[in-house]
Each structure stands twice: as structure tokens, then as C-alpha cells.
C-alpha positions as CSV (number, residue, x, y, z in Angstrom):
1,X,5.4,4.8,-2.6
2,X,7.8,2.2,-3.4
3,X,9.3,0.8,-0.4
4,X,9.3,-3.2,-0.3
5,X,8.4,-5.1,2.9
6,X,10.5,-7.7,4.0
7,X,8.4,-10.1,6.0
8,X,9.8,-12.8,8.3
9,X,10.1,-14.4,11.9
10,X,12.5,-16.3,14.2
11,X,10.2,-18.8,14.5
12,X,10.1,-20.0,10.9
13,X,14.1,-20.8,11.7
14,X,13.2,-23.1,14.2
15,X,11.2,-25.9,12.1
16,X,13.1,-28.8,11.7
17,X,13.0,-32.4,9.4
18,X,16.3,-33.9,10.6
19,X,19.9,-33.8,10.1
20,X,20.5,-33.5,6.7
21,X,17.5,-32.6,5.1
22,X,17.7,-30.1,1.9
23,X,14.9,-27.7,4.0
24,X,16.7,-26.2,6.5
25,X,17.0,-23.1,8.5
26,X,20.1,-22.1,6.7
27,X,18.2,-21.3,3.7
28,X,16.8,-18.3,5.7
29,X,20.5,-17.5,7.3
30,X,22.0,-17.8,3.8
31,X,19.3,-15.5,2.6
32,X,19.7,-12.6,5.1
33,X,23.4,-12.9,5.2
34,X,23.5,-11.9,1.5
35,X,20.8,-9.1,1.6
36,X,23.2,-7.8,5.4
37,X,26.7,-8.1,2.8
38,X,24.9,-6.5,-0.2
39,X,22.8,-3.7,2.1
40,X,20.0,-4.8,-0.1
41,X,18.2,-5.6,3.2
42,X,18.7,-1.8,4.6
43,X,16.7,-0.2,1.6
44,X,13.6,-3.3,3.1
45,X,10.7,-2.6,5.8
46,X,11.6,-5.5,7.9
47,X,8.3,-6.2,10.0
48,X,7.5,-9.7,12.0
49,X,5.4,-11.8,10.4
50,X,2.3,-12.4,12.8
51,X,0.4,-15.7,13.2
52,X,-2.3,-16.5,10.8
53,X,-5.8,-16.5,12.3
54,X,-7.1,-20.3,11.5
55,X,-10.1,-18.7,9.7
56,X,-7.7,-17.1,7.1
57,X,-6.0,-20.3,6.7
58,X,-9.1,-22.0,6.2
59,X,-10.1,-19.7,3.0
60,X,-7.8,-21.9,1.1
61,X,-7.6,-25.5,3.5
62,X,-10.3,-28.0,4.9
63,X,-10.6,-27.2,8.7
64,X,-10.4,-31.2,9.6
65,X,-6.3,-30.4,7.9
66,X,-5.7,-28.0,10.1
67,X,-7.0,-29.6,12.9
68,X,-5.0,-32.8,11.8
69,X,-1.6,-30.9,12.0
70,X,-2.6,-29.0,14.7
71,X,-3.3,-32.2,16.8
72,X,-0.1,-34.2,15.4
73,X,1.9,-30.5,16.8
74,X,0.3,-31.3,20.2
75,X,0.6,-35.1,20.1
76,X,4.1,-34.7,19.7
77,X,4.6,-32.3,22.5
78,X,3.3,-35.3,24.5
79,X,5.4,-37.5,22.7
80,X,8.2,-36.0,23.7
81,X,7.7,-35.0,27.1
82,X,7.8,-39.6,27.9
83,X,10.6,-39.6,26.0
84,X,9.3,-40.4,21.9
85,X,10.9,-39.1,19.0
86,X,11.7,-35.8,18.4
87,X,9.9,-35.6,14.8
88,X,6.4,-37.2,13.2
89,X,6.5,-38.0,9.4
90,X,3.6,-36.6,7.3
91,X,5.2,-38.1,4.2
92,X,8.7,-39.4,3.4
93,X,10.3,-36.3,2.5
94,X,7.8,-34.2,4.9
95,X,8.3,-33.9,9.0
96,X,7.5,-32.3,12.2
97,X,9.2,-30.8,15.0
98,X,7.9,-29.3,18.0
99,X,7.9,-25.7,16.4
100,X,6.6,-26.5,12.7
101,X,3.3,-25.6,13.7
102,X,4.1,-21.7,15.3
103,X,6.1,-21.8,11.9
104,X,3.6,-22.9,9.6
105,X,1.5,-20.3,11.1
106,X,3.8,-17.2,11.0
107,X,4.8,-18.6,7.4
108,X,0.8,-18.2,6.7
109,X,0.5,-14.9,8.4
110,X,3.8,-13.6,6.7
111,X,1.8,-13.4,3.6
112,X,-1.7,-12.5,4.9
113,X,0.4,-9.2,6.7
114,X,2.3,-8.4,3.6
115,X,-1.1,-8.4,1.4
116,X,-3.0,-6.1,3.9
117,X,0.1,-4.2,4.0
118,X,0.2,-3.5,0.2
119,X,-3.2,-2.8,0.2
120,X,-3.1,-0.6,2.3
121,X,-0.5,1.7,0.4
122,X,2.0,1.4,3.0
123,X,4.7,-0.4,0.9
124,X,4.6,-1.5,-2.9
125,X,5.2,-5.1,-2.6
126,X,6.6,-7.7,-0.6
127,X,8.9,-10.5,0.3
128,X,8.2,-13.2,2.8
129,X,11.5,-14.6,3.9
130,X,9.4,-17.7,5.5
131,X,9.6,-21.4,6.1
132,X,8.0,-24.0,5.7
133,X,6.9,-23.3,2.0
134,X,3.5,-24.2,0.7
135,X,2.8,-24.7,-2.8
136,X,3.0,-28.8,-2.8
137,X,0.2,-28.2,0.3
138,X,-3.4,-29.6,-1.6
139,X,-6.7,-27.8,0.3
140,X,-6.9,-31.3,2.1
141,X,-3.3,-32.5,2.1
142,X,0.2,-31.5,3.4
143,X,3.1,-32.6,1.6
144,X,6.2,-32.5,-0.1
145,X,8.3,-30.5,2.9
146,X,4.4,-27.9,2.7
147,X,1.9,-27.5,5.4
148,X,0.0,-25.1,4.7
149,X,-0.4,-23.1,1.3
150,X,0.6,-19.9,1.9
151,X,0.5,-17.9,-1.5
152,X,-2.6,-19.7,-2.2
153,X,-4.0,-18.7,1.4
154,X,-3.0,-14.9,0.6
155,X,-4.6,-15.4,-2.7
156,X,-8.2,-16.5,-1.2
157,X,-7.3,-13.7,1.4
158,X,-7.4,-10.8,-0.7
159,X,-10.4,-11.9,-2.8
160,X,-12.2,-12.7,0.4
161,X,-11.3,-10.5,2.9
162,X,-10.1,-7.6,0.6
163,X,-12.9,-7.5,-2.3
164,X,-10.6,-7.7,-5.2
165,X,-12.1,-9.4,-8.6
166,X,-9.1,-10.9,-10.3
167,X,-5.6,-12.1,-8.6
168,X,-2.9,-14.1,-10.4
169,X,-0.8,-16.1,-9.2
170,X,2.8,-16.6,-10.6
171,X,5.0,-20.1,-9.9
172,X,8.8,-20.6,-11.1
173,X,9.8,-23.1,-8.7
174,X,11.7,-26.0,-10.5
175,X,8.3,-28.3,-9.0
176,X,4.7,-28.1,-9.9
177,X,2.6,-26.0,-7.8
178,X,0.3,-29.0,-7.4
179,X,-1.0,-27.8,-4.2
180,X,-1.6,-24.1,-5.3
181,X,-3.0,-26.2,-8.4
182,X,-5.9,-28.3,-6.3
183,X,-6.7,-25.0,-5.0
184,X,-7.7,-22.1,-7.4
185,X,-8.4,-24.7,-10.1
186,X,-12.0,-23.6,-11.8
187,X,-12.0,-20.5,-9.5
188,X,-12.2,-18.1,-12.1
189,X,-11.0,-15.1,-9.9
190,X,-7.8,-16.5,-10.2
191,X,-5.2,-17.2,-12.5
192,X,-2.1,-19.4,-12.2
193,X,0.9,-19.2,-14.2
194,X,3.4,-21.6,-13.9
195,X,6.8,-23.4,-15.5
196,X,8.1,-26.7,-14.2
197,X,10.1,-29.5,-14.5
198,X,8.4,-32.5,-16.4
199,X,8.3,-35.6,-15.2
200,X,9.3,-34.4,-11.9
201,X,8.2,-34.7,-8.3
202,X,4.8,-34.2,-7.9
203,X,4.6,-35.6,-11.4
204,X,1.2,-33.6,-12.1
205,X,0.5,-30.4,-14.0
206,X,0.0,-32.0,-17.4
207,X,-3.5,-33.6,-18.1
208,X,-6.8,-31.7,-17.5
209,X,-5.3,-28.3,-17.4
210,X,-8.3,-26.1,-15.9
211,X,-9.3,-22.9,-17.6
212,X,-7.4,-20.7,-15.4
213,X,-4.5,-22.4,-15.2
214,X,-1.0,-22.2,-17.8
215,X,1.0,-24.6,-16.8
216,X,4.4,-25.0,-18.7
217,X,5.8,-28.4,-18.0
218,X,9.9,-28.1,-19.0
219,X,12.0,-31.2,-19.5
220,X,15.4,-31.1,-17.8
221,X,17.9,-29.2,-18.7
222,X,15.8,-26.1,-20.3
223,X,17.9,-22.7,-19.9
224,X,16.8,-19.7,-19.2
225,X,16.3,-18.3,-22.9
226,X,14.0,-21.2,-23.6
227,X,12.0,-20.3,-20.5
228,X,12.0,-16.2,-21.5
229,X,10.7,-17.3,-25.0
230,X,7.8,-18.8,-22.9
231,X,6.9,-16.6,-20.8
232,X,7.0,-14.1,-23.2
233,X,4.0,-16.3,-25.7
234,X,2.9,-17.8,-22.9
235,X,2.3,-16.2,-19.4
236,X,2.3,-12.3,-20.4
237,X,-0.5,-12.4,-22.8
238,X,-2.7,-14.2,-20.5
239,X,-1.7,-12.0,-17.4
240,X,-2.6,-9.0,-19.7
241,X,-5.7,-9.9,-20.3
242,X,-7.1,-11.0,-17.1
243,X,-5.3,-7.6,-15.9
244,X,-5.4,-8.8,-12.1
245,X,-5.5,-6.1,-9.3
246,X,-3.0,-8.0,-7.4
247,X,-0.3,-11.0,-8.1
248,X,1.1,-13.8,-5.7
249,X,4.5,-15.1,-6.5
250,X,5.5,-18.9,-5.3
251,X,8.8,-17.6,-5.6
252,X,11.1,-21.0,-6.4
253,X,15.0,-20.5,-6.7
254,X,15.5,-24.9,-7.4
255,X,15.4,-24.4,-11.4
256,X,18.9,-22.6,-10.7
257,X,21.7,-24.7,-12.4
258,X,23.0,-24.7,-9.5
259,X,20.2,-26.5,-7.7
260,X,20.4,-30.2,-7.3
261,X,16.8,-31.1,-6.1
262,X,16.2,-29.8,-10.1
263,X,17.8,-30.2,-13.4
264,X,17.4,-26.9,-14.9
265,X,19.8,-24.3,-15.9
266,X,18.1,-20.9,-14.7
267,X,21.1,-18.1,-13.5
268,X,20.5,-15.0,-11.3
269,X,19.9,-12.8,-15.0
270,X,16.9,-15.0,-15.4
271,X,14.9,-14.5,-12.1
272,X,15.9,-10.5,-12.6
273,X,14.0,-11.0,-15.7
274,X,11.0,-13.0,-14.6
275,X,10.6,-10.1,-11.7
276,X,10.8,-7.6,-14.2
277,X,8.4,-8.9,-16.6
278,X,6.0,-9.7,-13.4
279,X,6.5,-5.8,-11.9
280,X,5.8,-4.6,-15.2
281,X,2.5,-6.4,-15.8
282,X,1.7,-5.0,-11.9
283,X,2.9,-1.6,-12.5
284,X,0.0,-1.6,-15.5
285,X,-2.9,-3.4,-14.0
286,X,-2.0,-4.4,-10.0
287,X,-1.1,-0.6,-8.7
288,X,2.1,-2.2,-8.4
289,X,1.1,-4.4,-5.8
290,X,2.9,-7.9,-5.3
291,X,3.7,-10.4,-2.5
292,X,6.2,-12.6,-3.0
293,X,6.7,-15.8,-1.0
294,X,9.6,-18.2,-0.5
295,X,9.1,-21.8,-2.3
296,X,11.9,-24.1,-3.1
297,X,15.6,-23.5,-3.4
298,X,18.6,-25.2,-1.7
299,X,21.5,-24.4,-3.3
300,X,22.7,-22.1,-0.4
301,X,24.7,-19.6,-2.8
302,X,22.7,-19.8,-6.0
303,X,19.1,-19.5,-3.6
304,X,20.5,-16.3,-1.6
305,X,22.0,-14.8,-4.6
306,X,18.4,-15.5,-6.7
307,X,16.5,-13.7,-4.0
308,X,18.9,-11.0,-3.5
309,X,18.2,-10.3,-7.8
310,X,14.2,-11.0,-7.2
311,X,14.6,-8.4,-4.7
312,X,16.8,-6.1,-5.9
313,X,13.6,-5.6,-9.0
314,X,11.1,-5.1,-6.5
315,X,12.7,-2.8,-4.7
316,X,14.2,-0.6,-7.4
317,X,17.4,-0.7,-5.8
């Protein structure tokens, strides 16, 4: 079996943070309109990403945050209905509409569908085509354009609800993972590997480093070489020898040269070879089985051709 799922829904389209702002819908159009042009999306199992039952949700986030964003999503209903503005700020760079909560929730369920999918032996691995992303989103706290965690939710997910031992969790998005971070920290189940941009937005990831955490903070302008050299003495040994039964990916496109929310200089050739090196390690200790999730990446081109290369790996196509 190696078909790849391709997890999304129209809902996650319809969150919104205002005119302008680098998290948009478009990301998803620019995504799907590649995969259409390239028939990469033909050789996919497209399914519809359900909602994530709270319960699931709250494996991985305090239940008064949920509640919170639940009750902002209906306070703004109200809002709106006398009139009020048509967004509420969580942070500066962080909003809601009206849908962000159906979105955040089919986002969350994307992941937690795709994981009993692949356990289940009915595809490989996965993508989840989803908005809003999660990894800035801390157990208590939503931030930096994140509501809810959703590679760290699938994470808790399949050692909780699926019984595995040890689950890694892989990060190359141009920004910490500080959310995914706060998390699994100390959690010895898990593993985190990560590379980032340092000093950066969330400006964390450097002091304290937990036990099952490598975090590789990156000044600007690293290439993609640099970052294979790391990877290579860095992440693989450590994923080798935890040998997890299962690996998340906060799958980032921003550390594209491309990318201007970042300063790196990743190119397509890279993330082909990050997915390779990441199938491998699953194809010798995971069954095979990954699930992939959308993070950051706003370049429109550079992010839909990046996925399209991520994709093309998984799928052997």
C-alpha cells in the first residue's frame, strides 16, 4: 500500500485576518492549482477533513483555551449581527472571522483523520492541505496566525488513542515550533526535531533545550547544503535511535528563498530531500507511516511548488 491521502476542507478557505494579511486562503488555491496543472493531485486520496471532537483537541490544549476561542467564535457572531467588526484580535499578527473556529476544527480533525487513516493501512501517509496552522499554538495559548496545534494534537492522538510508544515529530518551517515546543517538551514518547531561523519571531528555541527536543536555531541566510549537513549529524541519528512507530511533519515552506516572512535560502531540491531523508527513516522504523501538515509558507509560487516536491516523495510519483 502506498497511496497518499490528501486531506482538506472548504471550510479551512473560509478563515480570514483581513485584507492583506500573508495567511490567506490563496495559499490553499495556489496549492491545489499546482497539484490540478501537475496531475500530482490525481495520483492523491482526496477525503474531507472532519471536525475534531474537542476531547482530541484537548489531548494536546487546556480545555479553558478552547473554551476561550470557542466563546470569542460566538461572541463575535453576536458582534456582528448589531453591527461590530467583522474580526477579533488574539494577538497583533493573529485574528478571527466568523468561520476560524469550523476551520480550526476541520484543520484539527484533518490530522486526527489522516493518522487513523494510516493506521489503519488504508493509505501510506498523508498530507493536510489545512488552514489555520498550528505550531506557534502553546497548550494554553493561541498565537502567531495558530489556534490550535494540530501536528502536536495528532501527536498526543496516536499515543493516546492509538497505543503507540514513540512518535517524532519533524519541524522545517522558517519559525520555531514554539507551540509544538511547550507541548511534548519532557514527554519522553515524543521527539521533536526542528531547524529555524535565529533570532526570529517567536525568538525561543535556544535556552533549556528539553531532552527530547533538537532544535537547530539557523541564522539568516543558511542554504540548503548547510541545512542537509545538519540534518544529516543532527536529526537522523537521533530519529534512528528513538526508531518512532509514527512521525508528524509541521511541514513549513517560509525558509524558501523565495519567502519573505524568512531569510533563508531553502529551493524546492531541498524540501525533496528533507522528505526523503524523513520517508526513509519511516520506511525503516514507522511502517512507512507519516502525516504531514501545512505550517508556514507565503510565497504563493515557491509554497505551491515546495508542496508539490514534499508530495511528489510521499507519494512515489
Amino acid at each position: 500500500m502506498n497511496t497518499t491521502g490528501y486531506f482538506t476542507h472548504p471550510q479551512c478557505w473560509k478563515h480570514d485576518m483581513g485584507a492583506g494579511h500573508p495567511e490567506c486562503a490563496a495559499r490553499l488555491a495556489a496549492i491545489e492549482d499546482r497539484l490540478l496543472m501537475t496531475g500530482v493531485l490525481d495520483a492523491l486520496d482526496r477525503r474531507d477533513a472532519p471536525q475534531a471532537p474537542l476531547g482530541d483537541i484537548e489531548l494536546a490544549h487546556d480545555r479553558m483555551l478552547v473554551a476561550a476561542i470557542r466563546g470569542l467564535s460566538d461572541q463575535l457572531a453576536d458582534d456582528i449581527l448589531a453591527g461590530g467588526p467583522e474580526h477579533v484580535q488574539i494577538d497583533p499578527d493573529t485574528s478571527m472571522n466568523i468561520h476560524t473556529w469550523q476551520a480550526a476544527l476541520r484543520a484539527a480533525g484533518a490530522v486526527i483523520a489522516a493518522t487513523d487513516a494510516v493506521m489503519a493501512g488504508e493509505m501510506e501517509n498523508a498530507f493536510c492541505a489545512v488552514r489555520p496552522p498550528g505550531h506557534h499554538a502553546e497548550r494554553a495559548k493561541a498565537m502567531g496566525f495558530c489556534f490550535f496545534n494540530n501536528v502536536a494534537i495528532g501527536a498526543k492522538y496516536a499515543l493516546e488513542r492509538h497505543g503507540l510508544k514513540r512518535v517524532a515529530i519533524v519541524d522545517f518551517d522558517v519559525h520555531h515550533g514554539n507551540g509544538t515546543e511547550d507541548i511534548v517538551r519532557g514527554d519522553e514518547r515524543l521527539l521533536m526535531v526542528s531547524f529555524f531561523q535565529h533570532p526570529m519571531f517567536p525568538f525561543g528555541g535556544t535556552e533549556n533545550q528539553a531532552s527530547n527536543m533538537v532544535n537547530l536555531p539557523l541564522p539568516a541566510y543558511t542554504r540548503g547544503m548547510e541545512v542537509r549537513e545538519l540534518i544529516e549529524m543532527m536529526w537522523l541519528p537521533r530519529l534512528e535511535e528513538f526508531k518512532p512507530e509514527m512521525i508528524f511533519i509541521s511541514a513549513g515552506f517560509d525558509a524558501h528563498r523565495e519567502d519573505d516572512l524568512g531569510q533563508m535560502g531553502l529551493v524546492e531540491q531541498d524540501y525533496t530531500w528533507i522528505t526523503t531523508q524523513i520517508k526513509e527513516v519511516a520506511r525503516r522504523h514507522s511502517k512507512g507511516r507519516i502525516v504531514s501538515a501545512l505550517e508556514g509558507g507565503y510565497n504563493l509560487s515557491a509554497l505551491a511548488r515546495s508542496v508539490e516536491a514534499h508530495i511528489r516523495v510521499l507519494a512515489d510519483f
